[in-house]
C-alpha positions in Angstrom: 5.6 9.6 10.4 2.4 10.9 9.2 3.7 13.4 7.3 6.6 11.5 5.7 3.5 9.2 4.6 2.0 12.3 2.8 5.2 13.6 1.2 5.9 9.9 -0.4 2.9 9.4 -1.3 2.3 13.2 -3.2 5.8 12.3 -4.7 4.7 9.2 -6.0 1.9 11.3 -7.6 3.6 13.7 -9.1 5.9 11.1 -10.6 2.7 9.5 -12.5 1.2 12.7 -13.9 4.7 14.1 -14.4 4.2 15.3 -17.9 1.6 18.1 -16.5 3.1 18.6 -13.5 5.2 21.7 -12.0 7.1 24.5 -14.2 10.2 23.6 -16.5 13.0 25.7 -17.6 15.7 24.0 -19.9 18.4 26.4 -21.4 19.1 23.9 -24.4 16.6 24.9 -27.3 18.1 21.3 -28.9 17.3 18.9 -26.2 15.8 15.8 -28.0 15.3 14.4 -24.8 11.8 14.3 -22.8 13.4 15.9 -20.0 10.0 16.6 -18.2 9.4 12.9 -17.8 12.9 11.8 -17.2 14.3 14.0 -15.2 11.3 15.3 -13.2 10.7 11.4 -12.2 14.0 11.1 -11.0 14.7 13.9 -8.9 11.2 13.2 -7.5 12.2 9.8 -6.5 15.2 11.3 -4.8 13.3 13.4 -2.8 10.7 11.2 -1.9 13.8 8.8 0.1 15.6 12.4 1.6 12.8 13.0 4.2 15.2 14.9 6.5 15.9 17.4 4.3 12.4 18.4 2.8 10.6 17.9 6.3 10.9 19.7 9.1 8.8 17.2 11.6 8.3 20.2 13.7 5.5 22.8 13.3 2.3 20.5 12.5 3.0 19.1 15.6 0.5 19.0 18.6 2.6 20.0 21.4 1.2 22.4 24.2 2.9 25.6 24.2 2.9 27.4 27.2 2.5 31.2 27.5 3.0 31.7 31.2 3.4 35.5 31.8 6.6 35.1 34.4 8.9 36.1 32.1 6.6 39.1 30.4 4.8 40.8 33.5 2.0 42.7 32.7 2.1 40.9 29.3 -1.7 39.9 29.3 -2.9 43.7 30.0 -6.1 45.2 31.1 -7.6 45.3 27.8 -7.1 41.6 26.9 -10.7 40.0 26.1 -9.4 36.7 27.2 -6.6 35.0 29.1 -4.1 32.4 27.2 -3.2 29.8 29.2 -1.6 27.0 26.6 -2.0 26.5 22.9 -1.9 23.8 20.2 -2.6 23.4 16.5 -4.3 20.1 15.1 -4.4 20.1 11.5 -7.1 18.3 9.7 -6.0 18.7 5.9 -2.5 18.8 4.0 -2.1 19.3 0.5 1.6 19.0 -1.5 2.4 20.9 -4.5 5.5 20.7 -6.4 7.3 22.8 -8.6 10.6 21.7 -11.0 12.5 24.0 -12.6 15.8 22.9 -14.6 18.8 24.7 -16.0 22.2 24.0 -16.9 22.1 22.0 -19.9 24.8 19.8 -20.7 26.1 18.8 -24.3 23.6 16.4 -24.4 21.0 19.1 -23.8 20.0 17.4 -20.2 20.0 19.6 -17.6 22.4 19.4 -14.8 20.4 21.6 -11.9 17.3 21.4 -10.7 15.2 23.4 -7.9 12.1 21.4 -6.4 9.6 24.2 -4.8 7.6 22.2 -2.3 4.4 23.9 -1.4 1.7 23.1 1.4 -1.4 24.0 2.3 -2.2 23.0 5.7 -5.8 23.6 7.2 -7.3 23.0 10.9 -7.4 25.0 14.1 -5.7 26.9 16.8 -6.7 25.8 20.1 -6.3 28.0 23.2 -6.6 27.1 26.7 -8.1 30.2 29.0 -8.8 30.8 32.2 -8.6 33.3 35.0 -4.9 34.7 35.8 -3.7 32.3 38.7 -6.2 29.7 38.5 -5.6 26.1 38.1 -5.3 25.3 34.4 -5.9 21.6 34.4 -9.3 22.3 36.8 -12.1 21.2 34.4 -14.9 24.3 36.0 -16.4 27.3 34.5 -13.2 29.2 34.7 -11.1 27.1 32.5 -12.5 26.7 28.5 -10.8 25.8 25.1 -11.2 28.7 22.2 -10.8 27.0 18.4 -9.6 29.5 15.8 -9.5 28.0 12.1 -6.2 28.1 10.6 -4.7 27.9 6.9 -1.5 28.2 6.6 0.8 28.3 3.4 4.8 26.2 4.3 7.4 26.5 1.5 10.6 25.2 1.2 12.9 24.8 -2.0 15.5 21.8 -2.6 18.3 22.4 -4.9 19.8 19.0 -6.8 22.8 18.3 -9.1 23.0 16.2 -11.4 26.3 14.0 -11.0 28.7 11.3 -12.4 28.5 8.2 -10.0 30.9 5.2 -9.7 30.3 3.9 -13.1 31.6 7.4 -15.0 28.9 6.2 -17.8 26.1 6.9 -15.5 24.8 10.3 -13.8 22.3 10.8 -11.0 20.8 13.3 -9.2 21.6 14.3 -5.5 20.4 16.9 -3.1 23.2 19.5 -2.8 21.1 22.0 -0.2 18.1 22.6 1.4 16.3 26.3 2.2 14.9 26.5 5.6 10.6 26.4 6.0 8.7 29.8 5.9 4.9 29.0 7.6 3.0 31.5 7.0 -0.9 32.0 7.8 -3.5 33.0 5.2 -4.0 37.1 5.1 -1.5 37.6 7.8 0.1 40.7 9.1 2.8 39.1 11.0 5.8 39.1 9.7 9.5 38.0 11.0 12.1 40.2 9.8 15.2 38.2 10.9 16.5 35.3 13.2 20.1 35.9 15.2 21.2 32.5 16.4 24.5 33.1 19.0 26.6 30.4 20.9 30.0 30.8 22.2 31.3 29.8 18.4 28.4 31.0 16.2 26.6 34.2 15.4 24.5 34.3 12.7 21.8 36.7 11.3 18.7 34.5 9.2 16.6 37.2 6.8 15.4 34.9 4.2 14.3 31.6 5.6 14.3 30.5 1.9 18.0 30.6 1.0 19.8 28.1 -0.2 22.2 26.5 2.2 24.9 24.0 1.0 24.4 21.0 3.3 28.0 20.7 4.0 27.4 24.4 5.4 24.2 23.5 7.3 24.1 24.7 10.7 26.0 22.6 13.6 25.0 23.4 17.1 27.0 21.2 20.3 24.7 19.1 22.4 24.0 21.0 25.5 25.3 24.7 24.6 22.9 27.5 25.0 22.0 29.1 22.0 20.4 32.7 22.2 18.0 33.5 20.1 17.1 37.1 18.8 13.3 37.5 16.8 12.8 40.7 15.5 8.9 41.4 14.0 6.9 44.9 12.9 5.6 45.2 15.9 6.3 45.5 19.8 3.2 43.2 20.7 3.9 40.1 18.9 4.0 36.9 20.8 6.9 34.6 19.9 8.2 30.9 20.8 9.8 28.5 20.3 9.5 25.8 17.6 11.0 22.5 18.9 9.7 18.8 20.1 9.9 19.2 23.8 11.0 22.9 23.9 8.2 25.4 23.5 8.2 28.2 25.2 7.9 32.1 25.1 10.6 34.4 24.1 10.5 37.3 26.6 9.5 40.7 24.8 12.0 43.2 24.9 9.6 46.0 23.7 11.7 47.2 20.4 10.2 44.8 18.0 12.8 42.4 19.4 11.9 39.1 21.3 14.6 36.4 23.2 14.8 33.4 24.4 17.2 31.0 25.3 17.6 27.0 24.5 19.9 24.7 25.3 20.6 22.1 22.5 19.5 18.7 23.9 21.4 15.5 22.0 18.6 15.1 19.8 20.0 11.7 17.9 18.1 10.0 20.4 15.2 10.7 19.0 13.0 9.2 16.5 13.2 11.5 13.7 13.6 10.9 10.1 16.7 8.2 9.3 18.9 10.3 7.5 20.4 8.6 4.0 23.6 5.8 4.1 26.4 7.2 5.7 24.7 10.5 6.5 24.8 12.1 9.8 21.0 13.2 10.7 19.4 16.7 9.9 17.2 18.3 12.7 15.0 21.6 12.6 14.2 24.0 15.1 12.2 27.1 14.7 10.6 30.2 15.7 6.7 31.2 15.4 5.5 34.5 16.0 1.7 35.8 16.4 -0.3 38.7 16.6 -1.1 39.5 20.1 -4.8 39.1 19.1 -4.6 35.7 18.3 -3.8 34.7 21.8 -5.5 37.6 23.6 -8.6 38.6 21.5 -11.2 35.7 21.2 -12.9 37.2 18.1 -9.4 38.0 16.2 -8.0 36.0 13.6 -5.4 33.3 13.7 -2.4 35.4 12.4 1.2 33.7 12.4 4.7 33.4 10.9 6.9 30.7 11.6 10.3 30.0 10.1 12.3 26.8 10.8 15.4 26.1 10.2 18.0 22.6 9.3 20.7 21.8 11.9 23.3 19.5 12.9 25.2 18.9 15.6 28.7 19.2 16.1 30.9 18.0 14.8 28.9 16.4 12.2 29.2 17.6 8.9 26.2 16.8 6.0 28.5 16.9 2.7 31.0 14.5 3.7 28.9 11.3 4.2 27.3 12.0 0.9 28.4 9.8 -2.6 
């Protein structure tokens, strides 16, 4: 909720000091129109009332992530300074930033797409629990202590809208069309995901560009309650990856070739209280990986160093495009 606060609120912001706001690109040298004011305002103010597609309610949130070692014996090592128990991120600071960029003029020298680039910049801390290997982790002693790490990490996503005829054929509006998934990624890091496979007993798919455009009628569906695999592949053979979902974080076991799996079963997630989706429009979820550097769990003095991406879903046999006007 917080964050859907902050988005309509930056939104409303940028609508006010529109005419110095983002980058515009208009392919009609003719335009007589202030297309900056107009049609930055507008597609603004259909953003601002799409939360569930420019959202992704997931990796600002405070959930514990545990990093149990069952699945990765020997994972913590003799050389590890410290001894990750749980971790969490509270973040102190968000900043938006939009970009607009328009093309496709029409006769009237109006433009007929636009791509919002939403940008930002979130600050606060990394928090690790520690304490000895088998000990009790909720034990308040000596043995158990809380590590803060400062964070700053840059979230992008892009929007693409068309402008359409509505009901009345005199009148045009804009309309989100697709959404790119969320790249997260921390300030000076050397982590870096290479690609997301995502397989089920009726998809496999291969995710190298978190910021492609995907059409929402094309978006993702997943069936309550099937197992979806899940492949990470990094730079490096030390990384430490989870999952990025309300109620489902957990390490990926390490397969020691740069890969990392895990497994998750899709839980019915419309009964939760996400974002209400638009009239008539079945709801958009996310779900997400996040991979670190093995020093920012097992070094005290090493940076925070992370890469998340996160990803829009459905689930079957919902389809976005339909519901839409």
């Amino acid at each position: 909720m917080r964050s859907r606060l902050l988005l309509a609120t930056s939104l409303i912001a940028a609508i006010s000091l529109i005419a110095g706001c983002g980058k515009t690109t208009v392919n009609s040298p003719t335009s007589t129109i202030d297309t900056p004011s107009l049609d930055q305002a507008q597609v603004a103010s259909v953003i601002a009332i799409e939360p569930e597609v420019v959202e992704d309610g997931q990796f600002e949130s405070t959930d514990l992530t545990s990093l149990g070692t069952e699945a990765n014996p020997g994972a913590i090592g003799a050389l590890a300074a410290i001894n990750p128990l749980r971790f969490w991120r509270v973040m102190t600071r968000a900043e938006h930033r939009f970009e607009f960029a328009f093309a496709d003029s029409d006769s009237t020298g109006r433009p007929t797409t636009a791509i919002v680039t939403m940008h930002k910049s979130l600050a606060g801390n990394f928090n690790i629990l520690t304490g000895v290997p088998g000990g009790d982790s909720t034990a308040l002693d000596s043995s158990v202590s809380v590590i803060r790490k400062p964070l700053a990490d840059r979230w992008v996503r892009q929007i693409l809208l068309k402008r359409i005829s509505t009901s009345d054929s005199t009148q045009c509006a804009w309309r989100v069309v697709a959404t790119s998934g969320v790249a997260v990624t921390s300030q000076f890091a050397t982590t870096s995901i290479e690609r997301l496979r995502i397989q089920t007993a009726g998809v496999d798919t291969t995710v190298t560009d978190p910021l492609r455009f995907t059409y929402l009628r094309r978006i993702l569906q997943l069936e309550p309650g099937t197992p979806v695999t899940l492949t990470v592949t990094t730079l490096r053979n030390d990384d430490v990856v989870v999952m990025c979902r309300f109620g489902h974080r957990f390490r990926f076991r390490n397969n020691g070739d740069n890969t990392y799996t895990g497994v998750w079963q899709v839980p019915d997630l419309r009964q939760g209280n996400g974002p209400r989706p638009g009239p008539g429009r079945p709801p958009i979820f996310h779900f997400g990986v996040n991979a670190l550097s093995h020093g920012t769990l097992f070094d005290d003095q090493a940076p925070y160093d992370s890469q998340a991406w996160l990803l829009p879903m459905v689930l079957a046999p919902d389809q976005v495009a339909d519901a839409l006007p």
